[in-house]
N, C-alpha and C positions, 0 to 999 in steps of 0.2 A: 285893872279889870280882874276879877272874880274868876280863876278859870271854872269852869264848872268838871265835878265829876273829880276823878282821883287823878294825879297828873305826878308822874314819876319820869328819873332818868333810865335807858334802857341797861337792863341789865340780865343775866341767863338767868333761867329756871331757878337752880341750885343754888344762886348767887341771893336770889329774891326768896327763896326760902329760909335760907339763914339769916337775913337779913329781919325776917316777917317775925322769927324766933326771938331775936335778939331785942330785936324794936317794940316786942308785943307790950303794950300799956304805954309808952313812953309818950310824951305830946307833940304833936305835929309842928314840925320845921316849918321855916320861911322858906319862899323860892326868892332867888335875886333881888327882884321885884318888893316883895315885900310881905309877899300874900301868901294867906296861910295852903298848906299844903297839908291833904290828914295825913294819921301816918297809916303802915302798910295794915294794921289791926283793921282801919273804916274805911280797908280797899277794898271792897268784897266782891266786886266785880273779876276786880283783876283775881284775889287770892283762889274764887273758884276754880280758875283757870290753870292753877301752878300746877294741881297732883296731878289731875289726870296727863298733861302733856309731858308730863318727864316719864308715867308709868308708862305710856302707850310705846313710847321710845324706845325703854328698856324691855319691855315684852316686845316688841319687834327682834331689839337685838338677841336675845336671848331665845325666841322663835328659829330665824337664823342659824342662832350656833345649834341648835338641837337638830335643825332638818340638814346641815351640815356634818353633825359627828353618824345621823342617821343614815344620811348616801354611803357613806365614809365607811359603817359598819356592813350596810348594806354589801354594797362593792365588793369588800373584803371578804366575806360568804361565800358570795357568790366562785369569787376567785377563787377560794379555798376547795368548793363545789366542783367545779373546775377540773382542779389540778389531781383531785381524790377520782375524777370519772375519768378523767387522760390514765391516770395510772394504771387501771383496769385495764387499759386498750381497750375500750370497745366494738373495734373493728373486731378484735380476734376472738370476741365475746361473742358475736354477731355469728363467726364459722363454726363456732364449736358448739353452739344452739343446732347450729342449719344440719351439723353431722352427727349430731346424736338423735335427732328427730330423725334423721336419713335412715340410721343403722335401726333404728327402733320400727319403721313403719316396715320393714322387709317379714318382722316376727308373724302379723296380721296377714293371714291366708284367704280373707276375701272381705266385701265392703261392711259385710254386718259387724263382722271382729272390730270395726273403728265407732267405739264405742264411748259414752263419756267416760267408764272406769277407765278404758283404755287410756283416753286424754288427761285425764285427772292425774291417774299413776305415769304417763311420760314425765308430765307437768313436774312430779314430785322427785323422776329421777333428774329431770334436771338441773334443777337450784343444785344442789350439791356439785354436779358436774360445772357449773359455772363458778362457785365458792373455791374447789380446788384451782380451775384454771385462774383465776386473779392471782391464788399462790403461786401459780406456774410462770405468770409473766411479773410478776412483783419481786420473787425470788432473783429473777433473771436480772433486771435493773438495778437492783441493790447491789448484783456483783458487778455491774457495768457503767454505775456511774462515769469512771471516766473512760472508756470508751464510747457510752451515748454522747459525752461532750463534744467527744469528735461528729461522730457517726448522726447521731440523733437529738442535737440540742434541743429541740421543745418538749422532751421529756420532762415532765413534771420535777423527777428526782435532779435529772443534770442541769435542767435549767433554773434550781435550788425553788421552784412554785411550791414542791413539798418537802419537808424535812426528811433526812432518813430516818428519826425515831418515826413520825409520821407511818412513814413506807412499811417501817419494820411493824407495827399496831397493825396494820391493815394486812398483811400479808398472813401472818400470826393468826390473827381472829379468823380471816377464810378460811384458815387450813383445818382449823380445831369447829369452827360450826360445819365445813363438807363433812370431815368426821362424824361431827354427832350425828347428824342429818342420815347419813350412810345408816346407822347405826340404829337409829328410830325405825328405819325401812325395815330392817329384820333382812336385808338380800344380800348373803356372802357375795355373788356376784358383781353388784354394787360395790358393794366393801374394798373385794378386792381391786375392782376400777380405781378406783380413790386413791387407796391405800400405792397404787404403782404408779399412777399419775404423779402422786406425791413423790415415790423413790427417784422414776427416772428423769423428772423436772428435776429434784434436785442434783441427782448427781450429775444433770447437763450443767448445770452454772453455779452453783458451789464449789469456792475455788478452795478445795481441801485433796491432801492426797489420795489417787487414785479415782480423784471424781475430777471434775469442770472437764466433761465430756467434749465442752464446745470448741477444746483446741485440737480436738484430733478427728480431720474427716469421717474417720470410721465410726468410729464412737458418735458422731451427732450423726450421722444417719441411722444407728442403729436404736440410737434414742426417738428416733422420728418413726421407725419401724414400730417398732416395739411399743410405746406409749398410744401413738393415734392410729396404725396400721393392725393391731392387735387386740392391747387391752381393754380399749377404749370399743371399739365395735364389736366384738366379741363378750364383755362384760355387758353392755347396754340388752344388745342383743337377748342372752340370757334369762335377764332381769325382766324384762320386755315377758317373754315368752314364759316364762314359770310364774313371775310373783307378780305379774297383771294380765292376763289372760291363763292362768292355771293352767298351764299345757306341760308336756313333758316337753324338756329340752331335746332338739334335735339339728343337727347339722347339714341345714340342705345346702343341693350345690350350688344355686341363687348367692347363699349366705357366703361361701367358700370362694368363689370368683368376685364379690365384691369386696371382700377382705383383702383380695389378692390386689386389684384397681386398689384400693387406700393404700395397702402398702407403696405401691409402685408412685403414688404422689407423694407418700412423706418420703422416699426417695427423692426426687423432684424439686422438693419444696427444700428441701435442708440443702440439695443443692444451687438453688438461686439465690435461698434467701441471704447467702453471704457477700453476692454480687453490690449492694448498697454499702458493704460495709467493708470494704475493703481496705480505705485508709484509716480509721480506727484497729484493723483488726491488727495492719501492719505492723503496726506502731506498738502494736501491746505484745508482739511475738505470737499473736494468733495465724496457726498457719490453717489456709482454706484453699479448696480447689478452685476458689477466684483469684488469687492469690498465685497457685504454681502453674496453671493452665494459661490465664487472663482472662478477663472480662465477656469479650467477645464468643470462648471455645464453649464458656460453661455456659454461654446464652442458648448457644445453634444447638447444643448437647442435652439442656432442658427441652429446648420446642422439640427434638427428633423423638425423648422420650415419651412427649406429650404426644406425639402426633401415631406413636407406638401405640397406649392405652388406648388411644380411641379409635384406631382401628382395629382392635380386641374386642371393644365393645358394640361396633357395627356387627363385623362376626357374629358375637353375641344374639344382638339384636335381631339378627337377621334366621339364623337357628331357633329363636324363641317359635314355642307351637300359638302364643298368644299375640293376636291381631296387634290392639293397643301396645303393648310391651317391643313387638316390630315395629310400629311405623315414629312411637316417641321415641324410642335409643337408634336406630340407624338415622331420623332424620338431624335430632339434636346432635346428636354427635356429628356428625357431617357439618352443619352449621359453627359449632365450638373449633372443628378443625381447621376451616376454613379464617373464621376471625383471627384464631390463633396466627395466621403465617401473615396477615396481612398486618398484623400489630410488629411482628416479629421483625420483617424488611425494614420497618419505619425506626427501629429503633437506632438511638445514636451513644453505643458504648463511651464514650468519653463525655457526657454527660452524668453526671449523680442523678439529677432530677427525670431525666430519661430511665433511666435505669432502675432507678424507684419506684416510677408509676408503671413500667413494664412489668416488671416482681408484683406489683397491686393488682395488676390485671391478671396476672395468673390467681391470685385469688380470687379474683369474681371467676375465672372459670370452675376453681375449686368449688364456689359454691352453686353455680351450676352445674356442676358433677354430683355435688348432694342431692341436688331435685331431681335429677334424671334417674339417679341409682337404684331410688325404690321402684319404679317401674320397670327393672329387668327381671325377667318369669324365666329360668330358664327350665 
């Protein structure tokens, strides 16, 4: 019997192409039988069939590894993205926005002064005041890699997410564009903000003699004074009031008691903030009044000062000759005071994780004290 049509044994793609090569011109075999079989040259049926099903194959696989090494580069970006925005802190980005805006809206003596020059030139003192602080806490981790090990392992730097060349580029370049930035402004006052943010950030955590402020209680509250208690509201301040509202500088006593309230929280704050970090600090010979007190005294010792400030500022509030300026700072502040001692009872010293999110909450009070502070009229 005649088979009809082309009639081969089975064999792959590749196999039947090399075969079709080899074979082309040559005369058609017998099958078993006896009958002729063409060769693969007057298979045309089947030969149409060969290219395209091996290419469709290999453009699958080769689609595959491209949207593969794509996730893959993808991923890795993003991760990188990541680790460069962890590094910033943006938590701390987030309060030193909230407290330059705070000290800046006190300069404006009534609603027409908030102006777009006004917003535009805050806008501009800004960026640079955020450019130094990324040096400010970039500096810091670079000296503290193994201390965050302990203390703060999903630091970017300690949890090796960034390199220290990495750390070092990014720190470097904030410091020299807050610079130029300062510098474009044309406002000594600005400048010199920068320019002390810059010294006393560094001489907090630059382990060089005579500086790494941060092992000696005194010394980091004084850096805590002095940087955000001072330079930093009193430059903004300035700046605010001469070189974007053209006014002559003047020191009201508004200005003078809220400077007074900042200091008395970077008191505060340099005293909690070592309560999280007690067994890294240990361990490195850093000595802190968490540390020679314990946990527990430096806790009741924060909330007593806290609960000090804000009965200052009911006082305050309550002497203001303006309606608004009374009934927002005696009622917020009475509210802040109160959350404060109910967070405070709850807390469980022999916790880290307790002890961390209680230190966080005092920042959000922090940064409810920024919102409250421009509406004190004394």
């Amino acid at each position: 019997m005649v088979i009809l049509g082309c009639v081969k044994k089975h064999v792959s793609p590749i196999t039947r192409i090399h075969e079709g090569a080899v074979n082309r011109g040559s005369e058609s075999t017998k099958n078993r039988n006896g009958e002729g079989i063409t060769s693969d040259k007057q298979c045309k049926p089947f030969n149409r069939h060969r290219a395209p099903v091996t290419l469709q194959d290999e453009a699958a696989s080769r689609f595959d590894e491209d949207n593969n090494n794509s996730i893959s580069f993808r991923d890795a970006f993003l991760k990188n993205i990541n680790a460069i925005f962890q590094f910033t802190r943006p938590f701390f980005l987030l309060g030193t926005t909230i407290d330059m805006t705070s000290v800046s809206l006190l300069a404006p003596q009534q609603f027409a002064d908030l102006t777009p020059t006004f917003f535009i030139g805050l806008l501009k003192a800004i960026v640079p005041g955020l450019l130094v602080n990324i040096y400010e806490v970039g500096v810091n981790q670079l000296y503290d890699v193994e201390i965050d090990k302990i203390n703060k392992p999903d630091l970017p730097l300690a949890s090796g997410d960034l390199s220290i060349g990495a750390g070092i580029t990014i720190t470097c370049t904030c410091l020299l564009m807050s610079l130029a930035i300062g510098i474009m402004l044309q406002s000594p006052p600005l400048i010199s903000t920068i320019i002390m943010w810059f010294v006393l950030s560094s001489a907090y955590s630059v382990d060089l003699p005579f500086l790494r402020w941060k092992r000696n209680p005194f010394l980091a509250t004084m850096y805590g004074v002095l940087e955000r208690g001072l330079a930093m509201p009193l430059g903004y301040f300035m700046h605010i009031q001469k070189y974007v509202l053209g006014r002559p500088i003047e020191f009201s006593r508004t200005l003078m008691f809220v400077v007074a309230v900042k200091c008395w929280f970077c008191v505060l704050l340099v005293l909690l903030k070592d309560m999280p970090d007690v067994d890294g600090d240990k361990e490195h010979g850093i000595q802190t009044l968490s540390i020679a007190l314990g946990k527990e005294k430096v806790l009741w010792l924060g909330v007593y000062m806290l609960l000090v400030v804000y009965g200052a500022l009911v006082i305050a509030g309550a002497s203001s000759p303006f309606l608004e300026s009374k009934l927002i700072t005696i009622i917020g502040h009475s509210t802040l005071a109160f959350l404060l001692l109910q967070r405070a009872r709850n807390v469980d010293v022999s916790s880290q994780a307790a002890i961390l999110s209680f230190y966080r909450f005092i920042w959000k009070l922090l940064f409810a004290e920024h919102i409250l502070l421009p509406c004190v009229r004394l």
